[in-house]
Structures are given as C-alpha cells and as structure tokens.
N, C-alpha and C positions, 0 to 999 in steps of 0.2 A: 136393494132388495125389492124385490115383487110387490106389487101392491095388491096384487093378489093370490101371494102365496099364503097366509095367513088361511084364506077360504078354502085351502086345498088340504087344511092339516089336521092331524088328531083322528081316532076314531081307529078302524081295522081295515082290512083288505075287501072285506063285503061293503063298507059304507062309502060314498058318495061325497064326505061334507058337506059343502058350503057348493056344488059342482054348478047351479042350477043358478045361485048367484051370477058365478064368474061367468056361465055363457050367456047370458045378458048383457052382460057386462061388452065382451068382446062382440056379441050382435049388434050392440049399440055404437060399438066404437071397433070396426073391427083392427084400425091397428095393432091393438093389444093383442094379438096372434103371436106377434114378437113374443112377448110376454110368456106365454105358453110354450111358446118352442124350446125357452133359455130355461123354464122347470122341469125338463126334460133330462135337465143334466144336475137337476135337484140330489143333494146327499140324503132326503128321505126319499126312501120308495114309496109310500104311500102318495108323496106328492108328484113323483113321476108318472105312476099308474094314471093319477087322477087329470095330468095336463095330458097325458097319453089318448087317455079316454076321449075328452074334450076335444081335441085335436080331430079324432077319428071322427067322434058324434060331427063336428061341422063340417068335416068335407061331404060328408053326404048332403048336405043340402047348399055347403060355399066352397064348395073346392078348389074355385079362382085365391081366394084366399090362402088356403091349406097350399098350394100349390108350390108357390115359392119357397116354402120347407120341407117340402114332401121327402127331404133327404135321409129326414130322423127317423124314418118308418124303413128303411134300408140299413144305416147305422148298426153299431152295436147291440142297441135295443131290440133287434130283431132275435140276438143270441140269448135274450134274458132267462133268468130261471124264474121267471115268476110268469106262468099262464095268463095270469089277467094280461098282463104289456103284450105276451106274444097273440091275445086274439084280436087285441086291438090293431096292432100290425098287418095281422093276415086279414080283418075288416077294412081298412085303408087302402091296400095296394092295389087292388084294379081301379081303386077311383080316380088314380091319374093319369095322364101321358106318360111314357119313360124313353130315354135311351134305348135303342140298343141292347146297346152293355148295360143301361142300368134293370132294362126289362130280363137280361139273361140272369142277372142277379133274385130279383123280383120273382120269377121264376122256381131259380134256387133256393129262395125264403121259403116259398108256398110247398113246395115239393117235399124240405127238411120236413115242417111242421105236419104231414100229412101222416106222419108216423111219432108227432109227439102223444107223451101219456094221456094228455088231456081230450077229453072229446069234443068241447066243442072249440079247442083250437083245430082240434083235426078237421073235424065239419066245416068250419069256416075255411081253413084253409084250402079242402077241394071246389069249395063256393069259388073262391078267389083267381084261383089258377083254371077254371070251366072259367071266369070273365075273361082272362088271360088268353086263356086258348080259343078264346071266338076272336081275339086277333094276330092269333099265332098257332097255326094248325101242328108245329114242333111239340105243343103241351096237350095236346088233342089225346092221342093216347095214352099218355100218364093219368090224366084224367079218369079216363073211359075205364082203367084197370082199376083206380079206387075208387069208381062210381059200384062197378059190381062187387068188388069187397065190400063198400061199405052198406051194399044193399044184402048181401049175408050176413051181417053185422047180427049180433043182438041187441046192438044200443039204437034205441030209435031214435036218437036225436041223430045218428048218422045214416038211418035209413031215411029218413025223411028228408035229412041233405042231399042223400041219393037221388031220392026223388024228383027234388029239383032241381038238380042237376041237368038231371036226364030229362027232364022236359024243356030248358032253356036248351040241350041241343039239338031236341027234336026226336021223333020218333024212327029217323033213319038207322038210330046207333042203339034200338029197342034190345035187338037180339044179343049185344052184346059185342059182337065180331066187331073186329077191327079192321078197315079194309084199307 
C-alpha cells in the first residue's frame, strides 16, 4: 500500500485532504510520481480524484516528471462520470507531447468534453484543444465554432473562456469566419 494513500482519504468531493502534504512530498522526492500514478487505479474515488488532481497540478510546473505517465490522462479515466477527474484530464493534455495517434485521441477527449453537462469541463476543454490546435491547424475550426457558441453563452465562466481563447489565437479569427 501507498504510503501516501492514507493523506488522500476521507472527507467529500469539494475537499483536498491531506493534498498539499503529498505534493511536497513528491517535490522533495520526485520519484514518488509512481506512487500517484498506481492511486489512480484506487477503489476509492475520492482517492483517484485527489492523485488525479496532483498529477495534473505538477505537470504545469514538472511535466518532465508527469511525462512518463501521461498515458492515465488518455485512459479510461478520461470516460469518468465524475466531472472533478474529467477537468483535470481536459487541464493535462495540451501540457505534453503526443503521438500521432495518441494526439488524434487527445483530440477526441477534448472535443467529447466540449459538450459535457459541466461547465467548467467544457471551458477547460476548449482552453485545451485551442493549445492543441496551435499545433494542429485539423482542431482549428472545431475550436473557432465553440469559441463563438461559447461567447453567446449565458454562462460566463465560458464567455470568459471565449475570450481567451480568441486572444491566444489572435485577432485574425475576430470576425468569426472561418477561412
């Protein structure tokens, strides 16, 4: 067993436990990423969510680390019913390299999610797939159609996604047209 699965348990789907421990833990010693990866496949959700979480928090700043597992964020876990796991997913996948095929995949995660119930997996996920499509001009227009849907949105957490969207690609695709 994990030696820091114990830090990852108890509590509800809003709370964090012990989260702020373990990534110390794993800064100080980053092998223990292992560690994380294998709670991933945890029989409590809470503790999935929470290596989930972790996971995605370090690739934004160690992603050489993260890198070597980047597989979990494609996996099964990308089909979860539980929103928390799918925004951390759709916050992951542009911070690596991919395949090819693992990118058409990748792709396909971010695209599904853009029409999930939750908002800000949908927000995140057109964030993701606009990082995606500045290296793959094929996600260019998918993008560019839920950049203006989600700026007639009434939810502004997805108008404000819009927003920056459409400024990371620039003022050429202002009017909307797709050329």
């Amino acid at each position: 067993m994990s030696a820091i699965r114990p830090l990852l348990t108890g509590g509800d789907r809003r709370g964090i436990a012990r989260s702020g421990e373990v990534r110390a833990l794993v800064e100080r010693d980053p092998s223990r990423v292992g560690e994380l990866v294998a709670l991933t496949n945890d029989a409590d959700r809470l503790v999935v969510q929470r290596a989930l979480d972790l996971l995605e928090k370090l690739a934004h700043t160690h992603a050489d680390w993260i890198a070597p597992h980047k597989r979990v964020f494609i996996g099964p876990l990308a089909r979860s019913a539980m929103w928390e796991i799918r925004l951390q997913i759709v916050r992951a996948l542009p911070l690596f390299r991919w395949s090819a095929a693992e990118r058409r995949h990748v792709k396909k995660i971010l695209t599904e999610n853009l029409e999930y119930p939750q908002t800000f997996v949908r927000a995140w996920a057109l964030d993701g797939l606009s990082r995606v499509a500045g290296r793959d001009a094929s996600a260019r227009r998918t993008v560019l159609k839920h950049v203006r849907a989600f700026e007639r949105s009434d939810s502004k957490a997805l108008q404000a996604r819009a927003r920056h969207v459409r400024a990371r690609l620039g003022d050429r695709h202002r009017s909307g047209d797709v050329t």
